[in-house]
N, C-alpha and C positions, 0 to 999 in steps of 0.2 A: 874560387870565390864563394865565400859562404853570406847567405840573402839573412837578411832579418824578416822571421817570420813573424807575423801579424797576430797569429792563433797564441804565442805565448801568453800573453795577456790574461786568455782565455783558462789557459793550462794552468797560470800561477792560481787565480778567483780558484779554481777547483780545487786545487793543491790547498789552500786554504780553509774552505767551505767542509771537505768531506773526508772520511779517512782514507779511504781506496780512491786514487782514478785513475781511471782506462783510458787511456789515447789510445784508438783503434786507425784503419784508415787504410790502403792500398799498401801492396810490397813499394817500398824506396821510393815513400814522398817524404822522408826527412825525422821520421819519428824516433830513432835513433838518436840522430844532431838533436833535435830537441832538447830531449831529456839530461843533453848532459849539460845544460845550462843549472839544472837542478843536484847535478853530481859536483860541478865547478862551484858554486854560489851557495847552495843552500844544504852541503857537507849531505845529502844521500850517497846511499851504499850502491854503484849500478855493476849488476849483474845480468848476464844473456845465458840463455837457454841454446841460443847457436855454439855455444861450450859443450861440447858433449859429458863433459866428465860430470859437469854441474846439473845435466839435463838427468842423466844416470841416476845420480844422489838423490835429487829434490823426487824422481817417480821410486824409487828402491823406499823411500825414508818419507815422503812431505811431512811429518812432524817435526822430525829432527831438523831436515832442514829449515822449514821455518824458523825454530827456536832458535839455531846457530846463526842465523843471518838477523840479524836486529833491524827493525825500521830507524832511522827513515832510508826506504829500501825501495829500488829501481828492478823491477824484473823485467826483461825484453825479450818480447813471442814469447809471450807466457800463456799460448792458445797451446801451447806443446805437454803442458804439463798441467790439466784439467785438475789432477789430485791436490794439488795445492791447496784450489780456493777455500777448503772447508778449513783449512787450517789456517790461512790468512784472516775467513770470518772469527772463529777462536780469539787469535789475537787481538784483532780488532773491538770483539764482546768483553776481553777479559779488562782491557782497559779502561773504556767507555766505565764499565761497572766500577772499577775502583776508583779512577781518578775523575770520571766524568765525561761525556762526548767532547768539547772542546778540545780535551787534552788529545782525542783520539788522531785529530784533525792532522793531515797531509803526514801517515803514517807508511802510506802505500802508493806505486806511481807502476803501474803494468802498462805494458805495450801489447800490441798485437796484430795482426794483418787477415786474422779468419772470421768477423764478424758472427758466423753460424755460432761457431762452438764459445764463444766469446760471450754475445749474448744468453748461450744458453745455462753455462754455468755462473752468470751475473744474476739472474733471471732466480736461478735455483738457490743459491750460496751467499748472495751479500744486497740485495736488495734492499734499498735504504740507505745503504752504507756507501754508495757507490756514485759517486760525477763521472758520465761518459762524454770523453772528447774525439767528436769527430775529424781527424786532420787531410785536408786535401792537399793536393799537390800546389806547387809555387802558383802564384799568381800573377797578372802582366802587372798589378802592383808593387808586388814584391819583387820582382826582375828591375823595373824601370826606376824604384824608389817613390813611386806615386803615394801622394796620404789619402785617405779617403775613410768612408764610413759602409755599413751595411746598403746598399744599394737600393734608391729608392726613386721617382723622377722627379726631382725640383729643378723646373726650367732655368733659372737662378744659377744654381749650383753644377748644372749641366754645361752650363754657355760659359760659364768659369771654368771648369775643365777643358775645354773644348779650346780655352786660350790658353791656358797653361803649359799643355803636355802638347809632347809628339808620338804619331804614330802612322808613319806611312803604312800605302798597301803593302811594299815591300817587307817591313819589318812584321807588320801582322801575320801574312803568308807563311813566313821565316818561320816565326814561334809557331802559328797552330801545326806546321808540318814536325816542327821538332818538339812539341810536346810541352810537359809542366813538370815532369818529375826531377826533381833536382841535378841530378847527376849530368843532365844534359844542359844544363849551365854553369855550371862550379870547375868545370876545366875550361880554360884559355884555349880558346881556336875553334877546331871543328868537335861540334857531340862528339861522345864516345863510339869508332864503329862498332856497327850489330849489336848496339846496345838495347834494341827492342825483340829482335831475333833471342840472345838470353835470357829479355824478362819474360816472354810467351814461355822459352823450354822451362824457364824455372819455375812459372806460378803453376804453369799445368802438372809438373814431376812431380810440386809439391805440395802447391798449395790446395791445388783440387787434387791430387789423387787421397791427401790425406783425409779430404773428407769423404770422397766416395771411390770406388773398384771402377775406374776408369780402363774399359775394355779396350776403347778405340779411340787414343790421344788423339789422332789425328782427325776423329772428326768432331772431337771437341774442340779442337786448332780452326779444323773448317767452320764453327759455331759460330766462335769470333769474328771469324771474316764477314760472315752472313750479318752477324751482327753490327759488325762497324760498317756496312753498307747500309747498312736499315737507322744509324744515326739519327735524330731530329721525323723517322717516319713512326708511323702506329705499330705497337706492336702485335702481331697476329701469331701465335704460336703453332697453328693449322699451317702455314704459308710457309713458315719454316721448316718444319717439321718436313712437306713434300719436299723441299731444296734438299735438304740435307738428309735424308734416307733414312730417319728415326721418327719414333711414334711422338704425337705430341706431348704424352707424359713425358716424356724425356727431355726433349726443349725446355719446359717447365721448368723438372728439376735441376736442368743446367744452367737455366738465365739464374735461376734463384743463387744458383753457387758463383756465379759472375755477378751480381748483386751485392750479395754480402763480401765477396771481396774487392767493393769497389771499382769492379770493370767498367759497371755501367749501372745506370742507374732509371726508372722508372718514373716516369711525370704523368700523374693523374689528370683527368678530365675535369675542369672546375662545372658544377653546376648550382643552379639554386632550385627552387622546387615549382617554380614559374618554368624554368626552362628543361625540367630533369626527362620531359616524351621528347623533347627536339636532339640533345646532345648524343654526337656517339660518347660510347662510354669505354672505348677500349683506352689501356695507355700509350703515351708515345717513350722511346725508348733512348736514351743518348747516353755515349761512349762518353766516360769521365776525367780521358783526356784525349784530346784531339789527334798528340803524335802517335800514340797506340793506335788509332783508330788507322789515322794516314798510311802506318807502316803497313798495317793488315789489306790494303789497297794497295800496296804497292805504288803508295803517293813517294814520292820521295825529294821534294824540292818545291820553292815557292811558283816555280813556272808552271811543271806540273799540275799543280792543287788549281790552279789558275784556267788551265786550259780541263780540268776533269770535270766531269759532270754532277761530281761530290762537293763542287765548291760551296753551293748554298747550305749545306748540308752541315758542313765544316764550320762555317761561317758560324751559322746556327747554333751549333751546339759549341763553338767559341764562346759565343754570346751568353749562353745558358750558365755554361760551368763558370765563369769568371761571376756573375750574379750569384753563383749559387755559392763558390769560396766564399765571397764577399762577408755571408753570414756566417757562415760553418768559422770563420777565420776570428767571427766575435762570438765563440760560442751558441750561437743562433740558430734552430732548427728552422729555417726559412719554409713559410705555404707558399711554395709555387704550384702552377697551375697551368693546363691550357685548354682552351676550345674551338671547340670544331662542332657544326650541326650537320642535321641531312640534307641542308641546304648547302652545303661546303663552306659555310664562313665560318673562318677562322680568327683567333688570336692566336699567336705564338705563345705569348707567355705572360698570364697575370701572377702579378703579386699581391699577398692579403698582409697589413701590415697595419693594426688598431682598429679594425673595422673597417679599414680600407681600399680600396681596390688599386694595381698598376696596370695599365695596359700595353705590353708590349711587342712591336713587331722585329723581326732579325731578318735582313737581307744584306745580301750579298753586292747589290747594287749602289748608286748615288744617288739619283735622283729618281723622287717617286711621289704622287700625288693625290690623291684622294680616294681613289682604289684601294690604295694600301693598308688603310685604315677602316674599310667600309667594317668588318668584323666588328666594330668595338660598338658598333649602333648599335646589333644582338643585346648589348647588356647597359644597355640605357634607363632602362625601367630594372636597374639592378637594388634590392634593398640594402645595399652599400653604398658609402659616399664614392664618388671616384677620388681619388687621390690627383692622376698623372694619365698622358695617354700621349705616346711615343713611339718613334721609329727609330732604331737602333743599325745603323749601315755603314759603306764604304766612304762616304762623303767625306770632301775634306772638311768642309766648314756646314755647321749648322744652319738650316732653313726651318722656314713656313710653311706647315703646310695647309693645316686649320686652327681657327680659334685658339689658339693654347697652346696647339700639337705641333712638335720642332719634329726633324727628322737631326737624329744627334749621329756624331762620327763615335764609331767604336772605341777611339781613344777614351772617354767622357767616361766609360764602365768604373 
């Protein structure tokens, strides 16, 4: 079964707006299936780079090839063939000049899964010239057929969701353990087996050894685990570092390489300059999909996840990443945030959205009461409007718990 992805949208505005863009985004969330909506519908040329004969041509030749392949042209893991971009810019300059930028427009449509090298030849070669789309993996949106918009709290709009949809514990548990990458819902029945077992050998053989001299896969293997146990916690790179028997440069430059290719991703400390002596200021760290994270635990069933001690954890960065699609899916680079002082009060997760503020919590529980929210007093005397201020949990049905503040069921995302 193939989902209607929500980001198209996003893809086409670009496709229009620029002459190059980049769908970047993790190995096999769909950025392939994408683009051939643009090969079916809008007559582009698609070509991959996983063709070795083609990968040969374009590094032996990228002028020639360029010239022989005409836009409007589809190239996929085009992070493999770096020499290209100058001759792509070429094309892209030669037209502009003659016929005009508009003419230039939805000339070029790249893919790729390596952020680093992606970045850094966009960065160097086509600057300007370039729409980059971030694409995340499926959403409980896109699985369920839910409509919805960029995520924001309107109590309204929330308590309407909340009667709309369904989503037991059971079915929740079900998805975070089995993940968001496609492939684990487009066959009929059980996921695919050891289907996370292949993506670890494959990203590590490939996607990192291409970018760095990976001595010892396997404790780059052990990184991940470390990693996916530190989900929704701070990230301390010292702490790691002693678990896993390397120096802390090396953690560094590894989360960064798990980074840029979407393993995981980094949430900043929000502060204002009223509060910037009170906050910690390290990051907190979340795995950017759940069933990777679960498989590296060794979670493997709704029971399980249920009885581990990673539930909240999970829940968590459930909660995170489906917020954080929500945007990415409308083209949106979303400011999320969280806070933590040295007093331990926390938020989970504010949103900044017009000068505005969201305040949100994620638990794993149902019922919870005024403790839960104590955090969001910290940023009372914020010189931001508040927008929203919510509890985001296992509940079936929506409560009261202060003034305003609903504790809403995860369905409601």
């Amino acid at each position: 079964m193939l989902y209607k992805r929500e980001i198209l949208n996003a893809v086409i505005q670009c496709v229009d707006e620029y002459a190059i863009t980049l769908i970047t985004g993790a190995r096999q969330v769909g950025k392939t299936t994408l683009v051939s909506y643009f090969e079916k519908e809008k007559g582009f040329t698609y070509l991959s780079f996983d063709d070795t004969d083609l990968l040969a041509e374009a590094k032996s030749d990228p002028k020639r090839f360029i010239d022989s392949h005409r836009p409007p042209l589809i190239l996929d893991e085009v992070q493999r063939v770096p020499e290209i971009f100058l001759e792509i810019e070429a094309v892209v300059n030669r037209v502009k000049r003659i016929e005009g930028s508009q003419a230039a427009n939805g000339m070029y449509i790249l893919t790729g899964s390596q952020k680093f090298n992606l970045m850094k030849e966009v960065s160097e070669s086509m600057s300007g010239r370039v729409g980059i789309v971030d694409m995340p993996p499926l959403s409980q949106r896109e699985i369920r057929g839910w409509d919805g918009k960029e995520f924001t709290i309107d109590n309204e709009g929330l308590l309407d969701a909340a009667e709309r949809r369904e989503l037991g514990d059971e079915a929740l548990y079900e998805s975070i353990v089995r993940g968001f990458y496609p492939a684990r819902w487009e066959i009929a029945g059980k996921p695919i087996k050891n289907y996370y077992a292949n993506y670890v050998k494959t990203y590590v053989e490939r996607d990192v050894s291409e970018l760095i001299h990976l001595r010892d896969r396997q404790k780059f293997e052990n990184l991940l685990r470390i990693l996916a146990s530190l989900t929704g916690e701070e990230y301390v790179p010292d702490n790691i570092a002693k678990t896993l028997g390397v120096d802390k440069n090396t953690v560094s430059a590894w989360v960064s390489i798990a980074v840029t290719g979407d393993i995981v991703r980094l949430l900043k400390p929000y502060y204002e300059d009223s509060i910037n002596k009170r906050i910690v200021k390290r990051n907190k760290l979340f795995f950017n999909d759940t069933g990777l994270a679960c498989y590296l635990l060794g979670i493997d069933s709704p029971a399980s996840l249920k009885r581990s001690t990673f539930k909240g954890r999970m829940v968590e960065t459930y909660i995170h990443n489906e917020i954080y699609k929500s945007y990415l899916n409308r083209g949106i680079e979303p400011k999320m945030f969280f806070y933590r002082d040295n007093n331990q009060n926390e938020i989970d997760l504010i949103l900044v959205n017009d000068g505005k503020l969201d305040f949100i919590e994620c638990k794993a529980g149902k019922k919870f009461g005024g403790d839960a929210i104590k955090g969001f007093r910290q940023l009372a005397n914020t010189k931001f409007e508040i927008n929203g201020q919510c509890v985001l949990c296992t509940t079936e049905d929506p409560y009261r718990i202060a003034s305003g503040v609903f504790a809403f069921p995860i369905r409601c995302l």
